[in-house]
PQR file with spaces between the fields and no chain letter, atoms N, CA, C, O and H, PARSE charges and radii, in Angstrom:
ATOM       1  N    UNK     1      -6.288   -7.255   -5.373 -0.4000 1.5000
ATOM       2  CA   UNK     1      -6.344   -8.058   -4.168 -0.0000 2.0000
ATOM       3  C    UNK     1      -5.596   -7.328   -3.049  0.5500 1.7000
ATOM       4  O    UNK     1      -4.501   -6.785   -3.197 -0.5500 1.4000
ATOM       5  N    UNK     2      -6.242   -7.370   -2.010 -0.4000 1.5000
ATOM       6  CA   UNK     2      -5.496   -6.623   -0.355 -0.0000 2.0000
ATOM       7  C    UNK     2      -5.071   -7.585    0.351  0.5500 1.7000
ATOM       8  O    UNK     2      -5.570   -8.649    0.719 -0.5500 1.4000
ATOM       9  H    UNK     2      -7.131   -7.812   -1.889  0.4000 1.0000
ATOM      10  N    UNK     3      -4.259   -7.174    0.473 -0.4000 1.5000
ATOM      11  CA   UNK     3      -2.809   -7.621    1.505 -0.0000 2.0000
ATOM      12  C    UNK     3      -3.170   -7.936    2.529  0.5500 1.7000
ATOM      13  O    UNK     3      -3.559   -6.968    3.184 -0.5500 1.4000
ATOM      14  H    UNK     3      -3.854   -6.309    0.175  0.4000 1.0000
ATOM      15  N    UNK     4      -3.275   -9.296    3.258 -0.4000 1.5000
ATOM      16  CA   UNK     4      -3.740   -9.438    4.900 -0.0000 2.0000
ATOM      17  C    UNK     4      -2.406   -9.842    6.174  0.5500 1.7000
ATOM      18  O    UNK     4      -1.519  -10.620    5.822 -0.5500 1.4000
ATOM      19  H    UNK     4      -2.960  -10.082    2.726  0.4000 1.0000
ATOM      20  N    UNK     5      -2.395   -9.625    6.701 -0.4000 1.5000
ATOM      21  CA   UNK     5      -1.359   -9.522    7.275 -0.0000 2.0000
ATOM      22  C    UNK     5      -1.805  -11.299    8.416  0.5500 1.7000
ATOM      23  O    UNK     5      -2.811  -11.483    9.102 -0.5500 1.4000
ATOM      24  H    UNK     5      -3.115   -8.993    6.987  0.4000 1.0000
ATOM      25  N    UNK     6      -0.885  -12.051    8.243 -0.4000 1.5000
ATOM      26  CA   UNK     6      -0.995  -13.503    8.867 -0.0000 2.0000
ATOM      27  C    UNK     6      -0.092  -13.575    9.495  0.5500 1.7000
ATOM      28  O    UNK     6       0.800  -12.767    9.235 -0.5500 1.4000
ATOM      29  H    UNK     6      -0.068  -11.902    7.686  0.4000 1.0000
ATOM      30  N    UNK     7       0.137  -14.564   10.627 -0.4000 1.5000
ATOM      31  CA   UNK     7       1.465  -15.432   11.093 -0.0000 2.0000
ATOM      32  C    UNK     7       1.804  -16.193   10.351  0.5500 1.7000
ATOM      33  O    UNK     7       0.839  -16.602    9.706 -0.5500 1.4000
ATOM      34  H    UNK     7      -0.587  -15.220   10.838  0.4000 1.0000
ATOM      35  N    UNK     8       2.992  -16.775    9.983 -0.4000 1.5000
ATOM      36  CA   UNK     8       3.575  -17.083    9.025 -0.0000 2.0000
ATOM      37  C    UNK     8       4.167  -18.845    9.663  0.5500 1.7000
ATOM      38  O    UNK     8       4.946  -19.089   10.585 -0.5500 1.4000
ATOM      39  H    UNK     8       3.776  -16.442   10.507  0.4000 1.0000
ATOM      40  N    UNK     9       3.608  -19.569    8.966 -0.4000 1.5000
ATOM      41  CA   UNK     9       4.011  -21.459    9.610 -0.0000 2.0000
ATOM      42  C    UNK     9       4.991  -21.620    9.105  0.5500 1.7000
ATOM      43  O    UNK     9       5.767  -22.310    9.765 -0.5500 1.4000
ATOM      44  H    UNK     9       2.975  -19.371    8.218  0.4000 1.0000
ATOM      45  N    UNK    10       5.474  -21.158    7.840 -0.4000 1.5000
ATOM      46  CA   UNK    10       6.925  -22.148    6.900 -0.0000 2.0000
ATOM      47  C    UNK    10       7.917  -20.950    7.701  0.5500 1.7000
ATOM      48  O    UNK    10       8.875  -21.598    8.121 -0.5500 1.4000
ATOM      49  H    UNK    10       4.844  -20.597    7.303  0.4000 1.0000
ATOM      50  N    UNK    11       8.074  -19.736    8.027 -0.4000 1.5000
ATOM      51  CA   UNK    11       8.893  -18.719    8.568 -0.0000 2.0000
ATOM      52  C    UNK    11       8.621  -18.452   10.053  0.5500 1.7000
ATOM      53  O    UNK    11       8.029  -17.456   10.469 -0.5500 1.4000
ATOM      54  H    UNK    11       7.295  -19.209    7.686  0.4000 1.0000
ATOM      55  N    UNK    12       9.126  -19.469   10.831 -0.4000 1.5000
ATOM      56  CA   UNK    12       8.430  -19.531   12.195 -0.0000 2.0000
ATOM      57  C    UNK    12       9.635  -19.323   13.251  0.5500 1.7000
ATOM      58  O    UNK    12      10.704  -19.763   12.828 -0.5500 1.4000
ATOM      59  H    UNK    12       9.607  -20.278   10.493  0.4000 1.0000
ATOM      60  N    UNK    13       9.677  -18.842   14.321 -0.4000 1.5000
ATOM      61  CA   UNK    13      10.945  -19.259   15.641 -0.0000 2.0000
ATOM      62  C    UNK    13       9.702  -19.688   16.173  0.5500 1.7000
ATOM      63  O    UNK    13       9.115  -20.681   15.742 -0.5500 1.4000
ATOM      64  H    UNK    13       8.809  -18.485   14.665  0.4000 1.0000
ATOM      65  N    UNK    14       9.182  -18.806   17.311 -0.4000 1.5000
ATOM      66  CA   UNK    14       8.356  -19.227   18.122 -0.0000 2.0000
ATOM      67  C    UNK    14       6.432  -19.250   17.941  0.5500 1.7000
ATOM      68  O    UNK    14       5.709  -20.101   18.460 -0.5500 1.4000
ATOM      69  H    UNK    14       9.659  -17.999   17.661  0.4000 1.0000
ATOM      70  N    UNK    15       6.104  -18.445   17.347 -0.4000 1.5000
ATOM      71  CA   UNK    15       4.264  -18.090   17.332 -0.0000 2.0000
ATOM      72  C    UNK    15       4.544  -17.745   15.347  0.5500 1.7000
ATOM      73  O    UNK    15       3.441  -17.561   14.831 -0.5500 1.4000
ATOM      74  H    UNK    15       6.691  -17.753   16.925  0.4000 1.0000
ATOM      75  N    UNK    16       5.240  -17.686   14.723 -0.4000 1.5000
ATOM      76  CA   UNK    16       5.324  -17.129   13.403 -0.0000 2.0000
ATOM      77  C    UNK    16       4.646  -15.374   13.223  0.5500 1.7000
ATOM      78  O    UNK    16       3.802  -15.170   12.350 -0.5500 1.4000
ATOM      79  H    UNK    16       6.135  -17.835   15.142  0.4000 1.0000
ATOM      80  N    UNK    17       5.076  -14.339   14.040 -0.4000 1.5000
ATOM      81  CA   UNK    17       4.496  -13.302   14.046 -0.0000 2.0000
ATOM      82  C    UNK    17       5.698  -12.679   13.195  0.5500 1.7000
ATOM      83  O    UNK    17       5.520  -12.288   12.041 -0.5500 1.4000
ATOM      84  H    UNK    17       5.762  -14.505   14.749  0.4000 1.0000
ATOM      85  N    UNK    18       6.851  -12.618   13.800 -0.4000 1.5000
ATOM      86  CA   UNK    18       8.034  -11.666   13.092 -0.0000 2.0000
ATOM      87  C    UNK    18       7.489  -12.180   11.384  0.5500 1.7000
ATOM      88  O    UNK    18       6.869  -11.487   10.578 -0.5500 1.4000
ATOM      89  H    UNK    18       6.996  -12.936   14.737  0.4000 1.0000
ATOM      90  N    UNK    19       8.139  -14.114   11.158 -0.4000 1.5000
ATOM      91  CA   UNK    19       7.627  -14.381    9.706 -0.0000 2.0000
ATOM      92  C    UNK    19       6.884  -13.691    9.124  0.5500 1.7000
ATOM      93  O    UNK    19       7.309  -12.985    8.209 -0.5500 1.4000
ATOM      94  H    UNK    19       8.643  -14.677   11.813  0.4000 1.0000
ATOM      95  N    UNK    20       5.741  -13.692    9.432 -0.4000 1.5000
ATOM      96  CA   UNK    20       4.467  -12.639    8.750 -0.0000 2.0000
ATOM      97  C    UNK    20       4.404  -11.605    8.928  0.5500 1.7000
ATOM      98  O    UNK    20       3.345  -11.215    8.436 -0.5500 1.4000
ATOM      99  H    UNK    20       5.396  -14.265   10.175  0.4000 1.0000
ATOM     100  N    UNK    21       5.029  -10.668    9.458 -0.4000 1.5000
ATOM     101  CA   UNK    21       5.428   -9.122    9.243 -0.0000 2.0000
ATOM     102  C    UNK    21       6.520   -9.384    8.202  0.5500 1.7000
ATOM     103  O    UNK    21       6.264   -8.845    7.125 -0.5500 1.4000
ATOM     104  H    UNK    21       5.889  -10.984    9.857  0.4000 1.0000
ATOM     105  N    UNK    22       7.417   -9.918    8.229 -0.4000 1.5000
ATOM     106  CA   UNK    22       8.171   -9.801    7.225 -0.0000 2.0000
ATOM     107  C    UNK    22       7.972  -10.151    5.820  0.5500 1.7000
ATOM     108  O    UNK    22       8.554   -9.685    4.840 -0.5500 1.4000
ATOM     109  H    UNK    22       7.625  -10.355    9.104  0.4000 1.0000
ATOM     110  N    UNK    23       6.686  -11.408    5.896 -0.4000 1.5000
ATOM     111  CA   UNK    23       5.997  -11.558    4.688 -0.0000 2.0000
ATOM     112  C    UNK    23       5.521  -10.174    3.952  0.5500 1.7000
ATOM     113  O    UNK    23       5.809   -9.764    2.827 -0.5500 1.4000
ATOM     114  H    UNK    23       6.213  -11.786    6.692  0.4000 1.0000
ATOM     115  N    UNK    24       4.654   -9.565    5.016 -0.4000 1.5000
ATOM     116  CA   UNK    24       3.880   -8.836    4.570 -0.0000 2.0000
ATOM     117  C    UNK    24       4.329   -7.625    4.052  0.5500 1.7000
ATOM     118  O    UNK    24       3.810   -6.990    3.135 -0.5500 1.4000
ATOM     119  H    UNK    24       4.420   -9.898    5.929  0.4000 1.0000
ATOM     120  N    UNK    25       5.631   -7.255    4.890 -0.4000 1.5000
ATOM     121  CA   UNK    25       6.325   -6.089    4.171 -0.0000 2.0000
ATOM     122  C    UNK    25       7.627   -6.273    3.126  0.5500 1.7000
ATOM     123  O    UNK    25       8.238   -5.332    2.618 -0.5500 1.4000
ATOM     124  H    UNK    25       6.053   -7.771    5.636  0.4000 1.0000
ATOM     125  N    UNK    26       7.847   -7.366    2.968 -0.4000 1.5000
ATOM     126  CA   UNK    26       8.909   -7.879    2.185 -0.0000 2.0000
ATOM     127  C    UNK    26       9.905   -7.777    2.724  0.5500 1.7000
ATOM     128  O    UNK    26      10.919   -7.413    2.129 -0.5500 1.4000
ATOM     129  H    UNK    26       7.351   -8.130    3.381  0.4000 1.0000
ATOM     130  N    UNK    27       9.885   -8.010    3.730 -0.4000 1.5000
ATOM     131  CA   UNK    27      11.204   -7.664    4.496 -0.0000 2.0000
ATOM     132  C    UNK    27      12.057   -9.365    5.388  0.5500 1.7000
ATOM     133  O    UNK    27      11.511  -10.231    6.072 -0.5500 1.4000
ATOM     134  H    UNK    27       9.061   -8.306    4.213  0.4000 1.0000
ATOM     135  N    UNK    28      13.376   -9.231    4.994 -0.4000 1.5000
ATOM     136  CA   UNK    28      13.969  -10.416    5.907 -0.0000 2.0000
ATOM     137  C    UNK    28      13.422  -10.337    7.107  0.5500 1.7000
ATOM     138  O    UNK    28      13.407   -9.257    7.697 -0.5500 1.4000
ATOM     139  H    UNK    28      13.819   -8.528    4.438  0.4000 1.0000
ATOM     140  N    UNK    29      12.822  -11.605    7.721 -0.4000 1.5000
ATOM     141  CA   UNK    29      12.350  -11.919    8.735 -0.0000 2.0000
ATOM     142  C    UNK    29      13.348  -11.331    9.762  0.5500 1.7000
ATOM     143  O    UNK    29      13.183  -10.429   10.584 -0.5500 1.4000
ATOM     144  H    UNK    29      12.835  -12.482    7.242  0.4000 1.0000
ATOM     145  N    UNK    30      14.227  -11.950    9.538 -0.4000 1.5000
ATOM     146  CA   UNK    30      15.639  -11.299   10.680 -0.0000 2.0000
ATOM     147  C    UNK    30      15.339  -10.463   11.091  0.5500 1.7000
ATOM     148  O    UNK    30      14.672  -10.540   12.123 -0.5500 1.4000
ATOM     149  H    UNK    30      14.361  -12.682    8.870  0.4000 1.0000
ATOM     150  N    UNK    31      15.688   -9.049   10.467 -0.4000 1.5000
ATOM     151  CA   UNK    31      15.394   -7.803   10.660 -0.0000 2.0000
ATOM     152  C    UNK    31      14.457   -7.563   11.480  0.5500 1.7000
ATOM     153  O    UNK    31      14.642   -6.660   12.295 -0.5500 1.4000
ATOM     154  H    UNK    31      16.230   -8.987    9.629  0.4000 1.0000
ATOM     155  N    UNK    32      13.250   -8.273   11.491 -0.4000 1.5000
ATOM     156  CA   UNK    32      12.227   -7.880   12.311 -0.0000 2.0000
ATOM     157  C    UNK    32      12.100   -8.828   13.606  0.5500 1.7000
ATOM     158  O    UNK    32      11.431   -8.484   14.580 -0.5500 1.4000
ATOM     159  H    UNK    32      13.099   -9.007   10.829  0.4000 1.0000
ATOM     160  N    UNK    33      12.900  -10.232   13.530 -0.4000 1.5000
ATOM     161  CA   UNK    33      13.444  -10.098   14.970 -0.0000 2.0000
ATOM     162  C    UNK    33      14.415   -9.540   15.632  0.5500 1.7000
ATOM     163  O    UNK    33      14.473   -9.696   16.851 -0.5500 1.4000
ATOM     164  H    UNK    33      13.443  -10.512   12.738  0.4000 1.0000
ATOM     165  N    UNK    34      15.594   -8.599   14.784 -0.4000 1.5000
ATOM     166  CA   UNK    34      16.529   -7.647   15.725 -0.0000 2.0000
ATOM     167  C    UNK    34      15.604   -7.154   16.095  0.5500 1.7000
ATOM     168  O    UNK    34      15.387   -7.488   17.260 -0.5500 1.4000
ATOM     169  H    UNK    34      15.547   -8.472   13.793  0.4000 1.0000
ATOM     170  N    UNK    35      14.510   -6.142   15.502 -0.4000 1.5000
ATOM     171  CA   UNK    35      14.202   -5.332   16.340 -0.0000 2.0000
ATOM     172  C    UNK    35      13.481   -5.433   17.081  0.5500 1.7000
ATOM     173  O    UNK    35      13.525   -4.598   17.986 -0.5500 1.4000
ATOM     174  H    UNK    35      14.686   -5.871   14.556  0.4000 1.0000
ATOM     175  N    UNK    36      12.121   -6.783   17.148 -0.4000 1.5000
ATOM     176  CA   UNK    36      11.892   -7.037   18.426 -0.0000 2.0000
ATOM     177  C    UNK    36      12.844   -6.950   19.404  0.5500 1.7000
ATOM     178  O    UNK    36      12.728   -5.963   20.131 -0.5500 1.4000
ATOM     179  H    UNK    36      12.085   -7.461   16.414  0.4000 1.0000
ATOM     180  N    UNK    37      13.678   -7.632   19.619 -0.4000 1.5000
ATOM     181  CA   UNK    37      14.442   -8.257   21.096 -0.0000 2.0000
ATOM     182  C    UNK    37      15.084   -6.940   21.421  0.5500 1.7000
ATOM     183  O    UNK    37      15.484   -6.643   22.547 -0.5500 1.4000
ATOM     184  H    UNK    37      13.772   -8.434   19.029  0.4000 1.0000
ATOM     185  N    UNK    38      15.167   -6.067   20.220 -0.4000 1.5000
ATOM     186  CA   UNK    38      15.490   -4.631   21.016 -0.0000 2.0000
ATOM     187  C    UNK    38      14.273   -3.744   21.669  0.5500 1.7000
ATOM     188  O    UNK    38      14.488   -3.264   22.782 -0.5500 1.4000
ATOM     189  H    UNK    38      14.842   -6.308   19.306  0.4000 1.0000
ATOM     190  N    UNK    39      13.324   -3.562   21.198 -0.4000 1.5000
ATOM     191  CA   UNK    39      12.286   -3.184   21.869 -0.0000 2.0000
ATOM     192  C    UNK    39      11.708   -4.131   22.805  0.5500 1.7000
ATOM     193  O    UNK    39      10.722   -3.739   23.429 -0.5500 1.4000
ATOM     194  H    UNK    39      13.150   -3.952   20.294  0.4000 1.0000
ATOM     195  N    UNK    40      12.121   -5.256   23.008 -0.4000 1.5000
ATOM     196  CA   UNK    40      11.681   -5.911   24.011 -0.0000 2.0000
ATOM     197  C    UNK    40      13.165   -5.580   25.374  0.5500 1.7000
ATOM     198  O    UNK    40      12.954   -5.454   26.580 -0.5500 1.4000
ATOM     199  H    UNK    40      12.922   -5.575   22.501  0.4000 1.0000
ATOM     200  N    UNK    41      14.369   -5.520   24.791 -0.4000 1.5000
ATOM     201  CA   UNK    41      15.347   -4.948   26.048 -0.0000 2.0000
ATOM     202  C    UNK    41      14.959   -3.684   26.234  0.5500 1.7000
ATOM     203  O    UNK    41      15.050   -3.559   27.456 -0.5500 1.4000
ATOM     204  H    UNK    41      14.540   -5.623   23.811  0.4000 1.0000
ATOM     205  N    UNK    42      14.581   -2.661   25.798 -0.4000 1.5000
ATOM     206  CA   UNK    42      14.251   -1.244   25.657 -0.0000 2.0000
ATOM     207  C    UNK    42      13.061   -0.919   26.509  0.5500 1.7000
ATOM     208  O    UNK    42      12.309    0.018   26.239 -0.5500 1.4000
ATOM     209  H    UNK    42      14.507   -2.763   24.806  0.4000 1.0000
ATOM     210  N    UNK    43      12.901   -1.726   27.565 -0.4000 1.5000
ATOM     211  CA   UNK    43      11.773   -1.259   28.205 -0.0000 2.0000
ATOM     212  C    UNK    43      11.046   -1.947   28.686  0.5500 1.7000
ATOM     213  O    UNK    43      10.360   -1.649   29.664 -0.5500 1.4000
ATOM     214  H    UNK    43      13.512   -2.487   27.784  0.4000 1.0000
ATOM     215  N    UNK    44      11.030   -3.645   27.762 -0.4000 1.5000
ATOM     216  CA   UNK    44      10.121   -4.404   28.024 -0.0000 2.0000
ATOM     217  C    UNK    44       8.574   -4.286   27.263  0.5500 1.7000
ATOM     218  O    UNK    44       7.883   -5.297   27.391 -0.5500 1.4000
ATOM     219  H    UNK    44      11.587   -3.887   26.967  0.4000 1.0000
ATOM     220  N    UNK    45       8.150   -3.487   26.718 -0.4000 1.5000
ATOM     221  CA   UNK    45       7.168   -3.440   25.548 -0.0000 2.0000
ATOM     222  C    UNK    45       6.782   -4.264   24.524  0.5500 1.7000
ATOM     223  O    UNK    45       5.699   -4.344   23.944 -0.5500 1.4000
ATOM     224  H    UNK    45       8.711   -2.666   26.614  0.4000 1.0000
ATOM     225  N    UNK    46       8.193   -5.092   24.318 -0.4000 1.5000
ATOM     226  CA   UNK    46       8.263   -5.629   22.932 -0.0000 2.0000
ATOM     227  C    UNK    46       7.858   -7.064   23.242  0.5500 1.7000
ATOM     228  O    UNK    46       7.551   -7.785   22.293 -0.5500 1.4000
ATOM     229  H    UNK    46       9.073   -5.027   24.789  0.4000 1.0000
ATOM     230  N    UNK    47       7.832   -7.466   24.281 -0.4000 1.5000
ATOM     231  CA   UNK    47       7.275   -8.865   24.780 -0.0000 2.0000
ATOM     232  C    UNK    47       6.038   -8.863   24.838  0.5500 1.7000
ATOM     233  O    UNK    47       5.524   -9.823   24.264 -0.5500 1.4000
ATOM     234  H    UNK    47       8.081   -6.880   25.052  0.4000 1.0000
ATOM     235  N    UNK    48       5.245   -8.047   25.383 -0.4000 1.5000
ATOM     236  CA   UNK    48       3.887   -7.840   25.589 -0.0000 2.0000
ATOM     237  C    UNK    48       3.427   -7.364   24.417  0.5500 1.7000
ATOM     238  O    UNK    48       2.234   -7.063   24.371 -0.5500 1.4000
ATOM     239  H    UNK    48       5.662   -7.267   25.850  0.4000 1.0000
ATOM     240  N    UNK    49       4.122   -7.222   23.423 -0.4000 1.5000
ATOM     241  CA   UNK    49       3.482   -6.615   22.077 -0.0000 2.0000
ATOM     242  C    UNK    49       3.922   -8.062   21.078  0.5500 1.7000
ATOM     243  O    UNK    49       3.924   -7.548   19.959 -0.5500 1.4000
ATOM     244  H    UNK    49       5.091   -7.467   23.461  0.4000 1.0000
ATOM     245  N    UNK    50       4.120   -8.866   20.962 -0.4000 1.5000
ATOM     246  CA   UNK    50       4.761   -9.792   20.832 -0.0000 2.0000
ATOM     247  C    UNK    50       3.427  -10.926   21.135  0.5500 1.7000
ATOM     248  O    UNK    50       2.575  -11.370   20.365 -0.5500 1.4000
ATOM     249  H    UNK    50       4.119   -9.284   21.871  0.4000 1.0000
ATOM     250  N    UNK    51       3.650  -11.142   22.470 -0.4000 1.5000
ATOM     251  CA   UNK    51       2.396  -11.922   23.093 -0.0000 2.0000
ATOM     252  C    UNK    51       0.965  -11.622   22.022  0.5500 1.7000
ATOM     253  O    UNK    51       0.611  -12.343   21.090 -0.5500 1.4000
ATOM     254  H    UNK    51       4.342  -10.781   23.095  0.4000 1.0000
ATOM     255  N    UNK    52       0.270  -10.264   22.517 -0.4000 1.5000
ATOM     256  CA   UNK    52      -0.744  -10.123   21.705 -0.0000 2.0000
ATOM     257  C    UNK    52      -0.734  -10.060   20.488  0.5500 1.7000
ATOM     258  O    UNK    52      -1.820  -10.375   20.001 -0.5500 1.4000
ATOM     259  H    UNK    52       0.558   -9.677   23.274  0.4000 1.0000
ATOM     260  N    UNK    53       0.225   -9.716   19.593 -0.4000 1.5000
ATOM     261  CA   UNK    53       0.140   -9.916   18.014 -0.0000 2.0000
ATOM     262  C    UNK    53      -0.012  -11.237   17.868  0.5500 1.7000
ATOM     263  O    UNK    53      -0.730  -11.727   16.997 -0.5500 1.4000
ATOM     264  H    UNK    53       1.107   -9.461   19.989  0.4000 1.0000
ATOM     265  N    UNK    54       0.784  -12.032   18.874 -0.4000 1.5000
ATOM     266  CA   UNK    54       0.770  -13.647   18.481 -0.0000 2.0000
ATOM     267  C    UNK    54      -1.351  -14.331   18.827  0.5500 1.7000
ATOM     268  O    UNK    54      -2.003  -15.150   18.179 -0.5500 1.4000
ATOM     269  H    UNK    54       1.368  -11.634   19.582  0.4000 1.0000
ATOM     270  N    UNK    55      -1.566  -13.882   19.505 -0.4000 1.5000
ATOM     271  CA   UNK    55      -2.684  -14.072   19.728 -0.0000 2.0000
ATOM     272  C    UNK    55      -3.858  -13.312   18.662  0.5500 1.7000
ATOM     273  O    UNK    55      -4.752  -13.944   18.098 -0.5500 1.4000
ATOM     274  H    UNK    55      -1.036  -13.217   20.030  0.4000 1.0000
ATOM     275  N    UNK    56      -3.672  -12.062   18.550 -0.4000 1.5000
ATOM     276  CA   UNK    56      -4.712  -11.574   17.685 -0.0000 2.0000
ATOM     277  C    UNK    56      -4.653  -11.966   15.981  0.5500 1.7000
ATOM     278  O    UNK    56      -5.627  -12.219   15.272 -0.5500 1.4000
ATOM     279  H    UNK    56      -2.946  -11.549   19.008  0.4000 1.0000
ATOM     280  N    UNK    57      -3.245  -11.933   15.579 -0.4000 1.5000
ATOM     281  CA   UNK    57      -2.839  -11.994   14.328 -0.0000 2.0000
ATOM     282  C    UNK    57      -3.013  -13.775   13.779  0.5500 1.7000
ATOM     283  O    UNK    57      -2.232  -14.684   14.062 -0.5500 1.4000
ATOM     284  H    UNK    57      -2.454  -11.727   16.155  0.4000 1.0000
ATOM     285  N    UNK    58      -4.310  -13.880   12.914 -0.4000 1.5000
ATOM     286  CA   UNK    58      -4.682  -15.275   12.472 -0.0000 2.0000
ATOM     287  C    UNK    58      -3.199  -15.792   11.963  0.5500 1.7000
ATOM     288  O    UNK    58      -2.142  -15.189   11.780 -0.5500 1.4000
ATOM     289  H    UNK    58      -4.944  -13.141   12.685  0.4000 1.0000
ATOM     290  N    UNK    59      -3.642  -17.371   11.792 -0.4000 1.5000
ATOM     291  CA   UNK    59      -2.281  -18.372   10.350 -0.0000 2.0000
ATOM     292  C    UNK    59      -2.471  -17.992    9.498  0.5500 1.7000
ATOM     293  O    UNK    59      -3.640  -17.624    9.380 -0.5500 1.4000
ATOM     294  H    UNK    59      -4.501  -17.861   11.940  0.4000 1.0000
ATOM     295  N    UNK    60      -1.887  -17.854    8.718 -0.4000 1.5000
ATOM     296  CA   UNK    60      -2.108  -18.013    7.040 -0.0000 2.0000
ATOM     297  C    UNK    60      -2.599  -19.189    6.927  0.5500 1.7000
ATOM     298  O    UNK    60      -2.000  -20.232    7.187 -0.5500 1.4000
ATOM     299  H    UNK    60      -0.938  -18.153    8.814  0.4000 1.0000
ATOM     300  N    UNK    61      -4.000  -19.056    6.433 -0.4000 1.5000
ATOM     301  CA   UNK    61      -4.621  -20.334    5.917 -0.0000 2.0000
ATOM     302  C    UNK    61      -3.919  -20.851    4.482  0.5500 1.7000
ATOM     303  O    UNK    61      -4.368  -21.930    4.096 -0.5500 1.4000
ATOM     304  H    UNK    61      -4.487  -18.208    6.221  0.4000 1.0000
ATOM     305  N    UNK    62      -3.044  -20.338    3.763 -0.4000 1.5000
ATOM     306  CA   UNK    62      -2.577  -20.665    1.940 -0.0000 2.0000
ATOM     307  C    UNK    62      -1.915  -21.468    2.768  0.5500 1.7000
ATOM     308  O    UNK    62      -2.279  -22.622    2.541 -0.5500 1.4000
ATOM     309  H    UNK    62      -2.680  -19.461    4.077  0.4000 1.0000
ATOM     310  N    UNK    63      -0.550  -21.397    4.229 -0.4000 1.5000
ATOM     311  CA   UNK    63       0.608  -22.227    4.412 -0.0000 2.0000
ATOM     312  C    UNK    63      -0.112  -23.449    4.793  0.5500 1.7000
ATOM     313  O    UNK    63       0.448  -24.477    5.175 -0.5500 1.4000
ATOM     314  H    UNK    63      -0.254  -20.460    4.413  0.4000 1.0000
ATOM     315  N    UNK    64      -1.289  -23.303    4.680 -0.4000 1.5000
ATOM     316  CA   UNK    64      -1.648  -24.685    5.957 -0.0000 2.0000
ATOM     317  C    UNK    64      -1.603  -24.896    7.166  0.5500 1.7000
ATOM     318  O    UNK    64      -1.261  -23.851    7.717 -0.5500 1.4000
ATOM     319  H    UNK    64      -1.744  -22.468    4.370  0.4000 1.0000
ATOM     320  N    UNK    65      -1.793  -25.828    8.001 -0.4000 1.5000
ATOM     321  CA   UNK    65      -0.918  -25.596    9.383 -0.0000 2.0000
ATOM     322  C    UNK    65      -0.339  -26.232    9.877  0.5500 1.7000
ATOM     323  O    UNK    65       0.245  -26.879    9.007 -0.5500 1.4000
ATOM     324  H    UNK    65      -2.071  -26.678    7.553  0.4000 1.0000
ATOM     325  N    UNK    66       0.083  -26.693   11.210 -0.4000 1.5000
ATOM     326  CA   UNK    66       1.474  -27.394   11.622 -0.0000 2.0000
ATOM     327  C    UNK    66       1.422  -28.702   11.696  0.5500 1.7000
ATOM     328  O    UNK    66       2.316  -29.366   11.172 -0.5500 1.4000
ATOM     329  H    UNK    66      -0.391  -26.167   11.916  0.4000 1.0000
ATOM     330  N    UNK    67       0.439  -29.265   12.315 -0.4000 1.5000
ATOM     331  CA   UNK    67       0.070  -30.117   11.580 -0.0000 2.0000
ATOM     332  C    UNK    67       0.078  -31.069   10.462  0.5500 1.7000
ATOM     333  O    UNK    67       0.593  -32.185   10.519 -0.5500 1.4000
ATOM     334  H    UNK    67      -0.288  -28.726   12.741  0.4000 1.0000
ATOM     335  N    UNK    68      -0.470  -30.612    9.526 -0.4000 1.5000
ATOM     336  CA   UNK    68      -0.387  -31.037    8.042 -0.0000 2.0000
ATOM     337  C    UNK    68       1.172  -30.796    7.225  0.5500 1.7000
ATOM     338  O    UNK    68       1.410  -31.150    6.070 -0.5500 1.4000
ATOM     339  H    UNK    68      -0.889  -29.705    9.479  0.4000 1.0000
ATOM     340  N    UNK    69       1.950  -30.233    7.985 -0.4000 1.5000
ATOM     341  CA   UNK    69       3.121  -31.009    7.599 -0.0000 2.0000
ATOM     342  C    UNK    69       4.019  -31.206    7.654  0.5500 1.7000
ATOM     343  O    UNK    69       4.494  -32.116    6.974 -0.5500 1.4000
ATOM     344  H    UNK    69       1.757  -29.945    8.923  0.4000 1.0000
């Protein structure tokens, strides 16, 4: 089975994008919001990369959605 990379509903701050990178690589979510907010002070990149992952990158349909619960 292949690995799909989702936004993440139960591991959420704002859009669940960091959650689901961190799902996907096994990695503490944390971690992958330090380093957003640093590449987002670093230039400003990390917001606009941020934005569109949140938009392109589907829910995880297994979590369900916000909604439901």
């Amino acid at each position: 089975m292949e690995k799909k990379l989702y936004r993440s509903v139960k591991d959420k701050k704002i859009c669940g994008v960091c959650g689901g990178i961190g799902e996907y690589f096994n990695v503490d979510s944390t971690l992958i919001r330090l380093a957003w907010v640093i590449f987002a002070l670093c230039g400003g990149c990390g917001l606009l990369a941020y934005i569109i992952a949140a938009i392109v990158i589907p829910v995880n349909p297994e979590q369900g959605t916000e909604q439901g619960q």
